[in-house]
TORSE-48029 format. One line per field, with one value per residue (C-alpha): residue number from 1; residue in one letter; x, y, z. Coordinates in Angstrom, 3 decimals. Example, Ala and Ser with C-alpha at 12.3 -4.5 7.8 and 13.67 -1.06 7.14 Angstrom:
REM residues 2
nr = c(1; 2) .
rest = c(A; S) .
X = c(12.300; 13.670) .
Y = c(-4.500; -1.060) .
Z = c(7.800; 7.140) .
REM end
This chain:
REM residues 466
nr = c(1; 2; 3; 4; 5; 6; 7; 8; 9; 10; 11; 12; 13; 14; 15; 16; 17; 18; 19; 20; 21; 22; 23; 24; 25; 26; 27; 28; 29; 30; 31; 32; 33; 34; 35; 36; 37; 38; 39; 40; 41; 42; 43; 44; 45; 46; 47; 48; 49; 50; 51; 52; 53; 54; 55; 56; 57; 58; 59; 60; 61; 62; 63; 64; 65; 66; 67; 68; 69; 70; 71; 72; 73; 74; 75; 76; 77; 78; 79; 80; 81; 82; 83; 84; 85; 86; 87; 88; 89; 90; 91; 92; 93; 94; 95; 96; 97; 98; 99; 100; 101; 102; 103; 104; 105; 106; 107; 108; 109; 110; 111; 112; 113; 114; 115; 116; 117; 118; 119; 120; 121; 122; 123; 124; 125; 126; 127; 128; 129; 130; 131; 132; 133; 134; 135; 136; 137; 138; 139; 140; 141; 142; 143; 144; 145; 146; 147; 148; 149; 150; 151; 152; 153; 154; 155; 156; 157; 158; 159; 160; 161; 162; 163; 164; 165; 166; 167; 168; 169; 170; 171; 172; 173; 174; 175; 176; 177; 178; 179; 180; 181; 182; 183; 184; 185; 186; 187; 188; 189; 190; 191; 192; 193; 194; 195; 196; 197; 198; 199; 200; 201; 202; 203; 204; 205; 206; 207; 208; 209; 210; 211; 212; 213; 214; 215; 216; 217; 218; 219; 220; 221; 222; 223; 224; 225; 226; 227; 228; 229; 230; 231; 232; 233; 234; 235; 236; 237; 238; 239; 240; 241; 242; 243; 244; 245; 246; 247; 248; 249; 250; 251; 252; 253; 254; 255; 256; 257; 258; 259; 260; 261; 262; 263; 264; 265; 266; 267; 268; 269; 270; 271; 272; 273; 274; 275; 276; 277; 278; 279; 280; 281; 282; 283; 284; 285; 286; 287; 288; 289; 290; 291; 292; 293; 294; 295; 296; 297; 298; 299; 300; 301; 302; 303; 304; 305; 306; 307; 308; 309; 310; 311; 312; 313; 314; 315; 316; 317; 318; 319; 320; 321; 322; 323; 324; 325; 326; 327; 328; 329; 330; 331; 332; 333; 334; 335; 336; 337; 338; 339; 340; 341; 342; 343; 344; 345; 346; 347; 348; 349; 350; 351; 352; 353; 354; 355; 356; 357; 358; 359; 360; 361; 362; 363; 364; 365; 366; 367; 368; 369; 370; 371; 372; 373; 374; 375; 376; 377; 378; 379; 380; 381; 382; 383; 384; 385; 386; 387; 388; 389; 390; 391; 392; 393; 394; 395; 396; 397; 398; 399; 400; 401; 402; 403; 404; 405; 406; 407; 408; 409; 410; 411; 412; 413; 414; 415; 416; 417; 418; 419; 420; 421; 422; 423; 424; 425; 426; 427; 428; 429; 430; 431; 432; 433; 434; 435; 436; 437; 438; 439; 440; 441; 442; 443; 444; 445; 446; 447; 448; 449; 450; 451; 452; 453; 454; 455; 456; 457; 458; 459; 460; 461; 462; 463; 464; 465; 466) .
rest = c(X; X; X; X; X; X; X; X; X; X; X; X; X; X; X; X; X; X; X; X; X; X; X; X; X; X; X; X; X; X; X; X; X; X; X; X; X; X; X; X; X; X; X; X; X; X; X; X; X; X; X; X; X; X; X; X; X; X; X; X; X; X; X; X; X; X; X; X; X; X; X; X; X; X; X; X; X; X; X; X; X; X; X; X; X; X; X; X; X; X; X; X; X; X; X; X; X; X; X; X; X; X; X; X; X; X; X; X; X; X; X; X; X; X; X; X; X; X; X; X; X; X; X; X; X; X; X; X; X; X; X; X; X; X; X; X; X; X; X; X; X; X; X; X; X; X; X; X; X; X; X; X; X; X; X; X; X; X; X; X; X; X; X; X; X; X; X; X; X; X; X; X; X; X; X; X; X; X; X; X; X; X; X; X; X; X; X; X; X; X; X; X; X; X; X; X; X; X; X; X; X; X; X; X; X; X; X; X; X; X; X; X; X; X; X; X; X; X; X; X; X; X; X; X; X; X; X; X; X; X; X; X; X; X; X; X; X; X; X; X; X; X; X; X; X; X; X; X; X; X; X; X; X; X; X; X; X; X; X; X; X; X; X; X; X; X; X; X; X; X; X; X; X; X; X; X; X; X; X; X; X; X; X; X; X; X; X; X; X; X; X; X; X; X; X; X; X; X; X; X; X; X; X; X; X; X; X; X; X; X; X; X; X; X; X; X; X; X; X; X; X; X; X; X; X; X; X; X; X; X; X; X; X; X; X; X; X; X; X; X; X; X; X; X; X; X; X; X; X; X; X; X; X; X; X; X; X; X; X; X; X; X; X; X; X; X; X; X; X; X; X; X; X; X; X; X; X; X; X; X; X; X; X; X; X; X; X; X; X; X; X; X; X; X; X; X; X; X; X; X; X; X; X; X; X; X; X; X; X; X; X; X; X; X; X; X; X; X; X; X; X; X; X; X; X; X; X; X; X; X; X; X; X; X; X; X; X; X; X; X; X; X; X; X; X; X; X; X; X; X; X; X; X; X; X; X; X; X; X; X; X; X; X; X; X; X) .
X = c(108.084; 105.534; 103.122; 99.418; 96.128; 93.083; 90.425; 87.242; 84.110; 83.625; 87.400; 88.835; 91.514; 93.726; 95.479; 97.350; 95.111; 97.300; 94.537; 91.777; 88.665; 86.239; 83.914; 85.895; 89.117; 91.522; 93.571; 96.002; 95.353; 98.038; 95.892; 95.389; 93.919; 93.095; 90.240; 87.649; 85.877; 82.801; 81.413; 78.496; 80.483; 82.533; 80.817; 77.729; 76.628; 78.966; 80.987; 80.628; 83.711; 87.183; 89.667; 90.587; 89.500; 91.771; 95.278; 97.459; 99.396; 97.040; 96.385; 92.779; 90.885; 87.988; 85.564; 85.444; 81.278; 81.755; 84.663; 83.686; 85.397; 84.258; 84.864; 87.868; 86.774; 86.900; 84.477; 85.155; 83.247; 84.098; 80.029; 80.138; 83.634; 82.806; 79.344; 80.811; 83.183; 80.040; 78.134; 80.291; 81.026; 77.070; 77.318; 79.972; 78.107; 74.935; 77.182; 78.302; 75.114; 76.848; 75.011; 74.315; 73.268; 70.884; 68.567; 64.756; 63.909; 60.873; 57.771; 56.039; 52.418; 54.611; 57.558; 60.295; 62.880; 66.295; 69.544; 72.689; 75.842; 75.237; 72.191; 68.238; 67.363; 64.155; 62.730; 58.965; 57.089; 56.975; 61.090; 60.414; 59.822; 56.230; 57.118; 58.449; 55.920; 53.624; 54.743; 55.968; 54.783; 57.404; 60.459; 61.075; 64.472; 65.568; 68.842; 68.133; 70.144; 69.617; 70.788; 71.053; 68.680; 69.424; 71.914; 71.980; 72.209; 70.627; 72.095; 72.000; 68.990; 69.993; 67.869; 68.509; 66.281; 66.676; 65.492; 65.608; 64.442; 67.126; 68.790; 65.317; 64.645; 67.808; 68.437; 64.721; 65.493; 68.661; 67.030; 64.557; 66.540; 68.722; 66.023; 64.779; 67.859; 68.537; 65.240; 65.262; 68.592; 68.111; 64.436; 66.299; 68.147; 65.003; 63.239; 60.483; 61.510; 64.309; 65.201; 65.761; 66.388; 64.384; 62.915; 59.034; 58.101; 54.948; 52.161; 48.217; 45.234; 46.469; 49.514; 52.626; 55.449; 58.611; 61.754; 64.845; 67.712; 65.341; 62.689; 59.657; 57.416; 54.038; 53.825; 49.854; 48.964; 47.678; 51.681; 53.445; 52.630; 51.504; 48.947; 46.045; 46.688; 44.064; 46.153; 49.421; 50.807; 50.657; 53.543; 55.042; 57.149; 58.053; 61.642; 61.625; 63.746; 62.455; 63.366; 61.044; 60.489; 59.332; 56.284; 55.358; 56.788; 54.392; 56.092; 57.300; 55.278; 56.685; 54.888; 56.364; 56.031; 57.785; 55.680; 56.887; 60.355; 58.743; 58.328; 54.738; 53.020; 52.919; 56.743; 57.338; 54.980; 56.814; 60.349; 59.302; 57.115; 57.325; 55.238; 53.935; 54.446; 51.825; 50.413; 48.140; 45.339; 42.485; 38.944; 37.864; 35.169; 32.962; 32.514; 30.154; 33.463; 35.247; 37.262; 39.619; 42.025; 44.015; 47.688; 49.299; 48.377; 46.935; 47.619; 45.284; 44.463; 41.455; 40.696; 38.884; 35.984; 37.471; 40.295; 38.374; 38.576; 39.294; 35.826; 32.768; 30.354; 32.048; 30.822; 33.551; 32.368; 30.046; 32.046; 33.872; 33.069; 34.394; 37.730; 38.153; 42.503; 42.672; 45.689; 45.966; 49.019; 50.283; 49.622; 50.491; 51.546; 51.405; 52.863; 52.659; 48.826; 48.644; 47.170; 47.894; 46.283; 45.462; 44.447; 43.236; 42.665; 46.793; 46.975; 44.707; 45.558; 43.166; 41.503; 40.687; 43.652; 44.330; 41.053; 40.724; 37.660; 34.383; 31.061; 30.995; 33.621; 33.912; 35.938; 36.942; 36.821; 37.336; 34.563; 35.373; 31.953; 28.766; 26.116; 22.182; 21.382; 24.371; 27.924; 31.441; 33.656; 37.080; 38.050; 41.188; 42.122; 38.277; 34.648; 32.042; 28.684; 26.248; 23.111; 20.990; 18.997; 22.546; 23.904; 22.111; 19.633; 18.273; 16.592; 19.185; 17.250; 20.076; 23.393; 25.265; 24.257; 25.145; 28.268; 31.134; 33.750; 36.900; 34.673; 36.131; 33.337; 33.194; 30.801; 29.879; 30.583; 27.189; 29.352; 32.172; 32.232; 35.561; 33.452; 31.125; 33.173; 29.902; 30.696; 28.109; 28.653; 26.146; 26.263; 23.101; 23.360; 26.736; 24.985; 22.079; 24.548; 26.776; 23.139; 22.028; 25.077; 24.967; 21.025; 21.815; 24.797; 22.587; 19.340; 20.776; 21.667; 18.657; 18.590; 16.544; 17.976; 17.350; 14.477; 12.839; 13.788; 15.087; 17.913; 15.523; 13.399; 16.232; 17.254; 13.231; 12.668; 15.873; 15.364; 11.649; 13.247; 15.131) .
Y = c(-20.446; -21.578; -23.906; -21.965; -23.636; -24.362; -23.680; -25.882; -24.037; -26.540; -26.938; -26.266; -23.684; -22.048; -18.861; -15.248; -12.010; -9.781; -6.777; -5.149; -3.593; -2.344; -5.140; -7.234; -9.489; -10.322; -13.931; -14.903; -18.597; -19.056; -19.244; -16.585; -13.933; -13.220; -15.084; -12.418; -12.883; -10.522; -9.795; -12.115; -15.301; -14.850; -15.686; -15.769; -13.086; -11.152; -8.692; -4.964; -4.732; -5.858; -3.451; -4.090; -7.435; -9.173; -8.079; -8.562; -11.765; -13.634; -16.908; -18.412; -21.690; -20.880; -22.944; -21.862; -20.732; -18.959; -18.474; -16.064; -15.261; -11.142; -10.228; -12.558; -13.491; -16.129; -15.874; -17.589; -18.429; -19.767; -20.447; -24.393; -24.714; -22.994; -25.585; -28.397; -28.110; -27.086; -29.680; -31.906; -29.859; -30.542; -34.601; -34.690; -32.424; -35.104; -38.039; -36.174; -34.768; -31.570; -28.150; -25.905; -22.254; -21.332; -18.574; -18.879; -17.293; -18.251; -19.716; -22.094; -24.263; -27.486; -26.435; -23.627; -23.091; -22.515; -20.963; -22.674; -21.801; -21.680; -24.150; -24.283; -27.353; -28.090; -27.656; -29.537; -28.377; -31.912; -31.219; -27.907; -26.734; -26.316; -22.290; -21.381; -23.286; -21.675; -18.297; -19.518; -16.523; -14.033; -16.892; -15.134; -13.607; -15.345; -17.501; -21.367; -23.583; -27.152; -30.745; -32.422; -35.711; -35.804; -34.907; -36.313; -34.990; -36.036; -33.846; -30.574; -31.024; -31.233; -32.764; -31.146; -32.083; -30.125; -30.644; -28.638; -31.360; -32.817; -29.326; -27.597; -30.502; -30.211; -26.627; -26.210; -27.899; -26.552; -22.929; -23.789; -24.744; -21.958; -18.899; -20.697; -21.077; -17.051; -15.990; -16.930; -15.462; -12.503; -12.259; -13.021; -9.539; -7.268; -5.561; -3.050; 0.563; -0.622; 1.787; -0.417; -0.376; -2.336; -2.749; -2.678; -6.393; -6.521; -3.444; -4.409; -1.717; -1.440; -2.705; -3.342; -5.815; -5.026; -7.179; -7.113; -9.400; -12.999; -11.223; -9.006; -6.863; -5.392; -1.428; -0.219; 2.377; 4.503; 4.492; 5.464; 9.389; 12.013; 12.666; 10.817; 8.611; 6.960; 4.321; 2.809; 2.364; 6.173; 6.645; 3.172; 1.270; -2.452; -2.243; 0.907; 1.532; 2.449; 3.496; 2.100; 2.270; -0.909; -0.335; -3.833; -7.560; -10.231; -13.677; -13.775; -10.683; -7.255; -4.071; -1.329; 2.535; 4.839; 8.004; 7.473; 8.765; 11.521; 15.132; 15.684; 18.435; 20.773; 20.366; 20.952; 24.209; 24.642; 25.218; 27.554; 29.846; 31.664; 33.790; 36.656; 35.623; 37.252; 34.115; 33.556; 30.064; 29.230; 28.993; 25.171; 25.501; 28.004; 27.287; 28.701; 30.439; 31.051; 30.328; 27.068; 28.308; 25.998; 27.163; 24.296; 20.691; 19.342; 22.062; 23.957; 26.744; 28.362; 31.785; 32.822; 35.335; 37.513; 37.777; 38.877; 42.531; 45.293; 46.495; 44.310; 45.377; 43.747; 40.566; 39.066; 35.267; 37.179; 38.549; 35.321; 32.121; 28.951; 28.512; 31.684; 33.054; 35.339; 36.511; 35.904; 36.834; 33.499; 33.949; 31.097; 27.260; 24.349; 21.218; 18.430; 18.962; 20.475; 23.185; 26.707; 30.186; 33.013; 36.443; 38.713; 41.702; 41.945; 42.652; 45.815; 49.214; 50.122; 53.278; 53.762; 53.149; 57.074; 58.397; 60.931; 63.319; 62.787; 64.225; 67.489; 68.503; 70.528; 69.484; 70.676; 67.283; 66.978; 64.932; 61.879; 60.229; 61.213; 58.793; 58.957; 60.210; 61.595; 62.464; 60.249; 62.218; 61.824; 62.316; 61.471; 58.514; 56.789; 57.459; 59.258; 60.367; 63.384; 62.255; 64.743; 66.167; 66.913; 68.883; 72.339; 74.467; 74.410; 71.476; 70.150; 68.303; 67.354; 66.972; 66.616; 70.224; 71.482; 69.449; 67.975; 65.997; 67.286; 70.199; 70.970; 71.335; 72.032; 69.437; 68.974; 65.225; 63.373; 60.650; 58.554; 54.680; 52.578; 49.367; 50.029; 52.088; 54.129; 57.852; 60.833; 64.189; 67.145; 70.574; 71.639; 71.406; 72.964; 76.039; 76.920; 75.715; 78.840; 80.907; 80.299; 81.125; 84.185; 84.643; 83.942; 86.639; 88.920; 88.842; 90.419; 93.852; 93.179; 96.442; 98.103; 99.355; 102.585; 100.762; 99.810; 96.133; 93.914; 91.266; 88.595; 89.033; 89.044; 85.714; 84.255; 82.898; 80.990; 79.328; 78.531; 76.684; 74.131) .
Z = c(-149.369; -146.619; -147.735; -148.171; -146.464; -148.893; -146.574; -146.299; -144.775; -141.557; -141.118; -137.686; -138.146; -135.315; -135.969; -134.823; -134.728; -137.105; -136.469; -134.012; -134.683; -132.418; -134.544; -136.041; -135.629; -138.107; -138.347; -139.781; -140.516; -143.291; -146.239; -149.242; -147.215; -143.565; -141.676; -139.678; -136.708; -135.674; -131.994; -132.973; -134.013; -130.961; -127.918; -126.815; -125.516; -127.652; -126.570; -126.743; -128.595; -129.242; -127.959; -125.051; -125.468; -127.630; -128.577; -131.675; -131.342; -129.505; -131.027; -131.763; -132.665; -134.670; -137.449; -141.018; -142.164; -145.147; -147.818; -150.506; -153.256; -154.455; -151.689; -151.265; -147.709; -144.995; -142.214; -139.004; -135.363; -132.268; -131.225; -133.263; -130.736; -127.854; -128.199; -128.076; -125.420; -123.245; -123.807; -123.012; -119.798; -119.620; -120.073; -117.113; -115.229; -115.707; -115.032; -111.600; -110.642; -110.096; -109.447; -111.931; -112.312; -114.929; -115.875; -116.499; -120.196; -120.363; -118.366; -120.163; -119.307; -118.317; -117.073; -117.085; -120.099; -118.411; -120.182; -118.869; -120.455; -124.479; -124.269; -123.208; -120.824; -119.499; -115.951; -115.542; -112.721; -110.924; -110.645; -109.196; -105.239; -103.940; -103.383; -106.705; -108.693; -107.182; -108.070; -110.909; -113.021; -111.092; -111.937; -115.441; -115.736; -112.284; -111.653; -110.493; -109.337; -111.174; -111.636; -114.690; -115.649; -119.295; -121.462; -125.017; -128.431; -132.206; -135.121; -133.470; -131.595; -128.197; -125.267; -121.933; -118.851; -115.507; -111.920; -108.727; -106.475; -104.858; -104.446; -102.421; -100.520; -98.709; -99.236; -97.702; -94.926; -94.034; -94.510; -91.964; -89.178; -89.648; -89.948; -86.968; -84.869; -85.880; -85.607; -81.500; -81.475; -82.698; -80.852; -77.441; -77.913; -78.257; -75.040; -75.469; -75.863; -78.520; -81.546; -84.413; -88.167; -90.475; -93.735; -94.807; -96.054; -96.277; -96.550; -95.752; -95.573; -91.857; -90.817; -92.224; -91.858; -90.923; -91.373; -89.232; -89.989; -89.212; -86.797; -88.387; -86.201; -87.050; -87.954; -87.149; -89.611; -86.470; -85.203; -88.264; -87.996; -85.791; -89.225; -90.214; -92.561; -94.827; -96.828; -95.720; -99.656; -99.682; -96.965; -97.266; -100.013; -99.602; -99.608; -97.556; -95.063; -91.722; -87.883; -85.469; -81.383; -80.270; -77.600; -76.946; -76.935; -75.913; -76.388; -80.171; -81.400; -81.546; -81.704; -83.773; -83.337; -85.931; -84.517; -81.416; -82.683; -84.660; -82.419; -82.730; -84.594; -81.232; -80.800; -84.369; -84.052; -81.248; -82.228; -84.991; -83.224; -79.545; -77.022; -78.449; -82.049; -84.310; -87.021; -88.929; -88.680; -90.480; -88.188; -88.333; -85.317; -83.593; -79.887; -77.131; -75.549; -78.475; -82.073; -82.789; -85.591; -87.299; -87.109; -88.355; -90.194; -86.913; -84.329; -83.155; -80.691; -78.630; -79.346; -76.108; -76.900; -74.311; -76.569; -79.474; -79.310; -76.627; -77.493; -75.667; -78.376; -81.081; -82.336; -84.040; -83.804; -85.948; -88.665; -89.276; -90.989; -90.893; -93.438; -92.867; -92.005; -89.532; -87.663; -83.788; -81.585; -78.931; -75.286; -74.368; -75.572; -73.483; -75.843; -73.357; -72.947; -76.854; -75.731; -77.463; -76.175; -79.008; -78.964; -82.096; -79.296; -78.681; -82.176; -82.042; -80.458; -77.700; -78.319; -74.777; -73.306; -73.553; -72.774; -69.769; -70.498; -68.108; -67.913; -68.468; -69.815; -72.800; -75.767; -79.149; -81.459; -85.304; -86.900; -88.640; -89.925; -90.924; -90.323; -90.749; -88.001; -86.255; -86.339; -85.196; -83.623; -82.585; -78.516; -77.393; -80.113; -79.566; -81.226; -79.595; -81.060; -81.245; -82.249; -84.535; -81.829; -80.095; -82.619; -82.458; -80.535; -83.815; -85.477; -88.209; -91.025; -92.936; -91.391; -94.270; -95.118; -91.752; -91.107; -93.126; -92.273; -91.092; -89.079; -85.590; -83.109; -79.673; -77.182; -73.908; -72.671; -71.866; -70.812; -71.022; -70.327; -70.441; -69.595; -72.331; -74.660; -75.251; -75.407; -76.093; -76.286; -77.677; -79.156; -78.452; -74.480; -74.335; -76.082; -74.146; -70.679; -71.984; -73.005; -69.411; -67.612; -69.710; -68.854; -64.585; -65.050; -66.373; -64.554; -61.269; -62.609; -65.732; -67.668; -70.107; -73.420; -75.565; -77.083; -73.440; -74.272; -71.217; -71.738; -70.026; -73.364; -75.777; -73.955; -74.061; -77.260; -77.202; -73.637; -74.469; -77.249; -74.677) .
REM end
């Protein structure tokens, strides 16, 4: 029978993994039960699991920490093992002066604690670079590269001192010359009107900095849109990646543009809209000669106050206020000089356009309106009027009572003006023309009735009434 192991906690015992857990390993190390491993004795960091990690069969070196009896138990790490072979990695790494990466956990008043393998070491300030102390706040959670001063150990308290020094002051220097060997390279192959792809650096209230691969230009915040713009952070990340135009290199300074490849608001407007479009624009400004409507964020467009209306009576700077949206038809868009041409009068049917009756002529028209002091009529598509003294050879007091709308009446044309659009017409004088052409037909062959009356005196009292 094989001989059985009496385990000691502290022993160093190697031995097969029999079994895989997702948390725990199990080994045999040829004693009365099975030694265990879990993810947090393993390694540092620990693993996320075992499977896939370790397989049955593969053979480990671990230390005993506990042995329990109820449970029968024997608890093993790697951590006191995988310790002491790093330090003394650490100790000929010291000896060497060889470079090694760490990670800064923590920022402290003196110095910076570092993590370098399984171990904290020691950075002061005096050991570190000019630039990074002085940002020394923003090192947390950063990788450093360090050499080793000290090394030593009492009991487990370890003493590990760190410096940078050596490593910046060369690394610094070498770094220099190079950004400045690239920087004239790379500078030496940029001519004004280039397209190039960089990345925002560096954003102030009004520039930014862009950064190439070793050459940076500055961004204005008056050329990075077409739109006003009131703070840069608003439209710009650091990080960002942008297209610029450049528009200017004097000596070692570039001038950036990224409006410049941008079509501007006009040409946007532009593509979307055509000739004889009907939109709609907000009025932002009255003028002596007309309307600017808003059509767009930063397009605009003259509304000529010939364009207001087919009618020349109507006042339709008037009847609009500024912020007010209106719709306008194009005439016309120049986009080089951003100019755009509106009209609200395409939009509107011109009631004249049809109109053929003059003076004189009589006309059967349906009435439309009934106003104070005289009646809208309908000739031919446009209004005309017969004022209240118009309407009768009698006196109408209330023309309400005498006239409704909808009434077909038949008027003589005062006049007609297409200039104007004024157009009167009257009742009144189309009855006593027809009265007196009846009267003149009359009056040559006059005759007196049964009753001795003559037609001239039937005819009196209405043409005394004229």
């Amino acid at each position: 029978m094989q001989n059985i192991n009496i385990p000691r906690v502290g022993q160093i015992v190697e031995g097969t993994v029999i079994k895989v857990e997702d948390n725990t390993l199990y080994i045999d190390i040829n004693a009365m039960t099975e030694g265990k491993i879990h993810l947090d004795n393993y390694a540092k960091p620990s693993p996320n699991s075992f499977v896939g990690l370790i397989s049955v069969g593969d053979k480990l070196k671990a230390r005993i920490q506990k042995i329990t009896d109820v449970p029968a138990q024997i608890l093993l790490s790697r951590l006191p093992i995988l310790e002491d072979e790093a330090f003394v990695k650490l100790e000929e790494a010291a000896k060497n002066n060889t470079v090694l990466n760490s990670k800064v956990k923590k920022v402290e008043d003196k110095g910076l604690l570092l993590s370098i393998d399984m171990f904290e070491a020691f950075l002061p300030y005096s050991h570190l670079d000019y630039d990074l102390a002085k940002n020394k706040d923003q090192l947390r959670g950063k990788s450093l590269d360090v050499q080793l001063l000290e090394v030593s150990k009492r009991g487990r308290f370890q003493k590990i001192i760190a410096s940078r020094k050596q490593i910046f002051e060369k690394a610094r220097q070498d770094a220099y010359e190079a950004r400045v060997k690239a920087r004239e390279e790379e500078l030496a192959t940029i001519k004004t009107g280039d397209i190039l792809k960089g990345q925002v650096e560096k954003i102030e209230d009004y520039a930014a900095t862009v950064k190439f691969n070793h050459v940076a230009g500055l961004l204005r915040i008056s050329q990075v849109s077409h739109y006003r713009i009131d703070k840069l952070v608003d439209v710009l990340t650091l990080g960002q990646d942008v297209e610029v135009k450049v528009i200017k290199k004097e000596g070692n300074r570039l001038d950036l543009s990224m409006k410049a490849l941008i079509p501007t608001p006009y040409e946007v407007y532009a593509k979307e809209h055509h000739k004889g479009e009907t939109v709609e624009g907000q009025v932002v400004q009255k003028l002596p000669f007309g309307i600017i409507v808003e059509l767009a964020r930063d397009v605009r467009g003259l509304l000529h106050q010939s364009e207001y209306s087919w009618n020349p009576n109507d006042n339709y700077d008037a009847f609009v206020k500024i912020g007010d949206t209106i719709p306008v038809g194009i005439l016309s868009m120049d986009i080089k000089k951003e100019k755009i041409a509106l009209s609200r009068r395409v939009l509107i049917d011109n009631p004249w356009k049809d109109v053929t009756v003059k003076r004189g002529d009589i006309i059967k028209v349906p009435i439309t309106s009934i106003e104070r002091n005289m009646v809208i009529v309908n000739v031919q598509g446009a209004d005309g009027i017969i004022k209240q003294d118009e309407l009768s050879v009698d006196r109408v007091s209330k023309i309400d009572e005498a006239f409704a709308v909808g009434d077909e009446v038949e008027a003589i044309v005062l006049n007609a003006d297409h200039q104007t659009w004024t157009m009167e017409l009257s009742i009144r004088r189309m009855k006593e023309k027809e009265l007196r052409a009846d009267f003149e037909k009359f009056m040559e062959q006059e005759q007196v009735d049964d009753s001795g009356t003559k037609l001239g005196e039937l005819f009196e009292d209405k043409l005394k009434k004229k």
